[in-house]
C-alpha positions in Angstrom: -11.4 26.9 -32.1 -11.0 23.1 -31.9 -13.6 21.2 -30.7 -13.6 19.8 -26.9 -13.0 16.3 -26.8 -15.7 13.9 -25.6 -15.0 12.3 -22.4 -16.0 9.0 -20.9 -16.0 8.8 -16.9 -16.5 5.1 -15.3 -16.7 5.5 -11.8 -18.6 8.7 -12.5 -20.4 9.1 -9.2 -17.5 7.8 -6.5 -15.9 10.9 -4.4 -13.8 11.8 -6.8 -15.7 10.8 -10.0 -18.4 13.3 -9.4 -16.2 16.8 -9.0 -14.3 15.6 -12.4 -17.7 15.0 -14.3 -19.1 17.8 -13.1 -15.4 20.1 -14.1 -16.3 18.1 -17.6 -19.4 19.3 -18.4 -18.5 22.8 -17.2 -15.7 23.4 -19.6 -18.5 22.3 -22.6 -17.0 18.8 -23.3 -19.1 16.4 -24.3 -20.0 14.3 -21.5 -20.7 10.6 -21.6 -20.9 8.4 -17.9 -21.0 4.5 -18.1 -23.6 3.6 -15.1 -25.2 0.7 -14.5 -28.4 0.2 -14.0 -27.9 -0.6 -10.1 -26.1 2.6 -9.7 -28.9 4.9 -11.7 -31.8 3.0 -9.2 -29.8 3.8 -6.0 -31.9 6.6 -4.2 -27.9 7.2 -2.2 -27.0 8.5 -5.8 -30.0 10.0 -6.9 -28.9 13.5 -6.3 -25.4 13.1 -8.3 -27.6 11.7 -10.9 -29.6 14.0 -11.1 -27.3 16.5 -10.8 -25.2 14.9 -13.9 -28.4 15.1 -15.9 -28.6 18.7 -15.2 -25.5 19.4 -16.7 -26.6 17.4 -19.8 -24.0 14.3 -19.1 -24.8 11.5 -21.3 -25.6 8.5 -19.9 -24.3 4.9 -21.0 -25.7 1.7 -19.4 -22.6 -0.2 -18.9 -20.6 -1.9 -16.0 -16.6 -2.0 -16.0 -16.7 -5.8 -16.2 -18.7 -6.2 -19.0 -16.5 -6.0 -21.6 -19.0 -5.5 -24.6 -20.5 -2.7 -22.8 -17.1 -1.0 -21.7 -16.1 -0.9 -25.9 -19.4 0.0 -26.8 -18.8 3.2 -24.3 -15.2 3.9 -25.4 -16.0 3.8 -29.6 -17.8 6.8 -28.4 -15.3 9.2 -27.1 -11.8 10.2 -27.5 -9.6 7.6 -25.7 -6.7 9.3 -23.5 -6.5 7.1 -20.1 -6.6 8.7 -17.2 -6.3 6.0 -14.6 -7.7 6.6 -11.0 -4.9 6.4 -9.2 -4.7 9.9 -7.6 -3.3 10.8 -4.7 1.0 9.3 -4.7 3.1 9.1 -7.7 3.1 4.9 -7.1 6.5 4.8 -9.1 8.5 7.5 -6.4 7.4 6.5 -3.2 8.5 5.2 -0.1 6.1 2.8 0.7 5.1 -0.1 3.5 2.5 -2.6 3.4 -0.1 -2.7 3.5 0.1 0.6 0.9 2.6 -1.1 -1.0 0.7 -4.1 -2.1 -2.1 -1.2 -3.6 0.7 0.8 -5.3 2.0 -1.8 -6.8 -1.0 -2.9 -8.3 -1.3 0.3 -9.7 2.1 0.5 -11.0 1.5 -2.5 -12.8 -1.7 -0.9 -14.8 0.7 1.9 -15.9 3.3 -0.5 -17.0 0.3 -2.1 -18.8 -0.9 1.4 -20.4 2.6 2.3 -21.5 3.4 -1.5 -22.8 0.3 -0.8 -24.7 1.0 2.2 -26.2 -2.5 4.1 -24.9 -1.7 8.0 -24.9 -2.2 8.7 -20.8 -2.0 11.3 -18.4 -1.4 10.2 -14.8 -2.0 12.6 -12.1 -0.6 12.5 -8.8 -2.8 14.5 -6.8 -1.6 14.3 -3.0 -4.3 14.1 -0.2 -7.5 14.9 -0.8 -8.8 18.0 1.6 -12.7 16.3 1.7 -11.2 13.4 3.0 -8.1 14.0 5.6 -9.1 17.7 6.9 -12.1 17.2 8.6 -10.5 14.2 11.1 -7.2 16.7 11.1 -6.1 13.3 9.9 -6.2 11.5 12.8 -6.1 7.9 12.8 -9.0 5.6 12.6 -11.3 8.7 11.8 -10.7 9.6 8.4 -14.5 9.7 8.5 -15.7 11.9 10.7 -17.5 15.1 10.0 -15.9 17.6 12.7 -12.3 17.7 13.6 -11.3 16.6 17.7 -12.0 18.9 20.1 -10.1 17.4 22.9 -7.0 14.9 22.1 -5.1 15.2 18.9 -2.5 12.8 17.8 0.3 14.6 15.6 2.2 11.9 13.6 5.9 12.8 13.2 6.8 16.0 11.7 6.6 15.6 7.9 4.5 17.9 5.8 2.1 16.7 3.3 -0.2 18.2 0.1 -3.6 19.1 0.7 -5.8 19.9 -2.1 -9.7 20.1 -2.9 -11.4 17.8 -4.8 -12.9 20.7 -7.4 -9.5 22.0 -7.7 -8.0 18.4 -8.9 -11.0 18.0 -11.0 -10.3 20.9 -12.7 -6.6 20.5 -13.0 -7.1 17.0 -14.8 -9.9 18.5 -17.4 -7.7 20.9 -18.3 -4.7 18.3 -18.7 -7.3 16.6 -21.2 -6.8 18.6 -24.5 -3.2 20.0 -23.4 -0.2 18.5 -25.4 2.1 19.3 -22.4 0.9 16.4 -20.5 0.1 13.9 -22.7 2.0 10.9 -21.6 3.3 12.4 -18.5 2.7 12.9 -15.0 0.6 16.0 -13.9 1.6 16.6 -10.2 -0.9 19.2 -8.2 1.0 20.4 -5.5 0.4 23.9 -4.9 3.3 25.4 -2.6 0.6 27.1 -0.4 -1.0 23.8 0.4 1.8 21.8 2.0 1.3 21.5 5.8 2.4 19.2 8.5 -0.4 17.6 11.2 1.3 19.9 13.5 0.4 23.3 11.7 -2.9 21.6 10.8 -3.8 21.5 14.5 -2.6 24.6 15.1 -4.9 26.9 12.3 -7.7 24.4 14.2 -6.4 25.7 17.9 -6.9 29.1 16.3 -10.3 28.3 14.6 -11.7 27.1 17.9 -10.1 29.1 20.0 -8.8 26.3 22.2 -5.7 24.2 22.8 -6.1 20.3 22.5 -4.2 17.9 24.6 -1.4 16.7 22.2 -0.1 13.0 21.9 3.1 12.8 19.5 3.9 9.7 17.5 7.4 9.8 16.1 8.0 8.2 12.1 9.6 5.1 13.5 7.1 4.4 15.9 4.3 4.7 13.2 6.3 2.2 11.3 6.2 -0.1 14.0 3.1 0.1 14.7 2.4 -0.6 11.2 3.8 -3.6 11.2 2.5 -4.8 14.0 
């Protein structure tokens, strides 16, 4: 059997960082995290840390910006970039500002990778369930921990990908040593997983056993109010 290759995460304790260090170490690859020293003293991160250390994840003290510290960390593993850039394929979407000035920005580091010949792997992950679902998406409360019991706003009647954070993470460390998707892009978009705001509210309405008052907000008035 070939050996797993060793994997360097920066960012390795963010919201998405942690589920795809933690898929890592589970599948037996070698583990390295580049943490600073701020990060590894911040009692908000002790328990991811300590969580990391209990699935024998190598630490490197490091910060992204500090350029001999970020080779240092790389000589170590097997470099295939994996950019954070999850969620929209930047290069076929529709977008608005102020999203568009952010995907193009991140459009630019692929056109950097590919100009630079560094094998990638960019995933285009959709929506994030740990994020959206517990707001039911709603506007301006993306970070609430229970979804609305009273008034619900439904915007427009498009349908979107929701997927957990565990199952992306897994998704990507298996993309890692898989010829397939070497530079491509690996889209997670489970069939079962696409839902509108509409049907979201509705499994709630079922879950709580009560219907919410409803406001609608049509496409083109989203996009106006976006602009304004």
């Amino acid at each position: 059997m070939a050996s797993k290759s060793k994997i360097l995460f920066i960012g390795s304790t963010g919201h998405v960082g942690k589920h795809v260090v933690e898929a890592s170490a589970k599948a037996s690859h070698p583990t390295y995290a580049l943490v600073s020293d701020t990060t590894l003293s911040d009692p908000t991160k002790s328990y991811i840390i300590d969580h990391f250390k209990s699935l024998k994840v190598i630490f490197i003290s490091g910060d992204l910006y500090n350029h001999e510290s970020l080779v240092m960390a790389i000589k170590q593993v097997d470099v295939r970039f994996f950019p954070s850039e999850y969620g929209c394929d930047v290069d076929h979407v529709h977008d608005v500002e102020p999203a568009r000035t952010a995907f193009n920005a991140k459009a630019g580091i692929r056109r950097a990778v590919e100009a630079a010949q560094v094998p990638y792997t960019f995933v285009s992950s959709n929506l994030f369930s740990g994020w959206f679902l517990p707001s039911l998406a709603q506007p301006y409360l993306l970070e609430v921990a229970t979804p609305p019991k009273d008034k619900v706003t439904i915007l427009g009647d498009g349908k979107a990908i929701f997927n957990v954070e565990r199952d992306v993470a897994n998704y990507i460390i298996k993309a890692v040593d898989d010829p397939r998707t070497l530079n491509k892009i690996l889209y997670v978009r489970p069939l079962q997983n696409t839902y509108s705001c509409g049907d979201l509210v509705a499994l709630w309405e079922q879950k709580c056993g009560k219907i919410l008052d409803k406001s609608y907000v049509s496409e083109q008035q989203l996009l106006n109010d976006i602009q304004g």
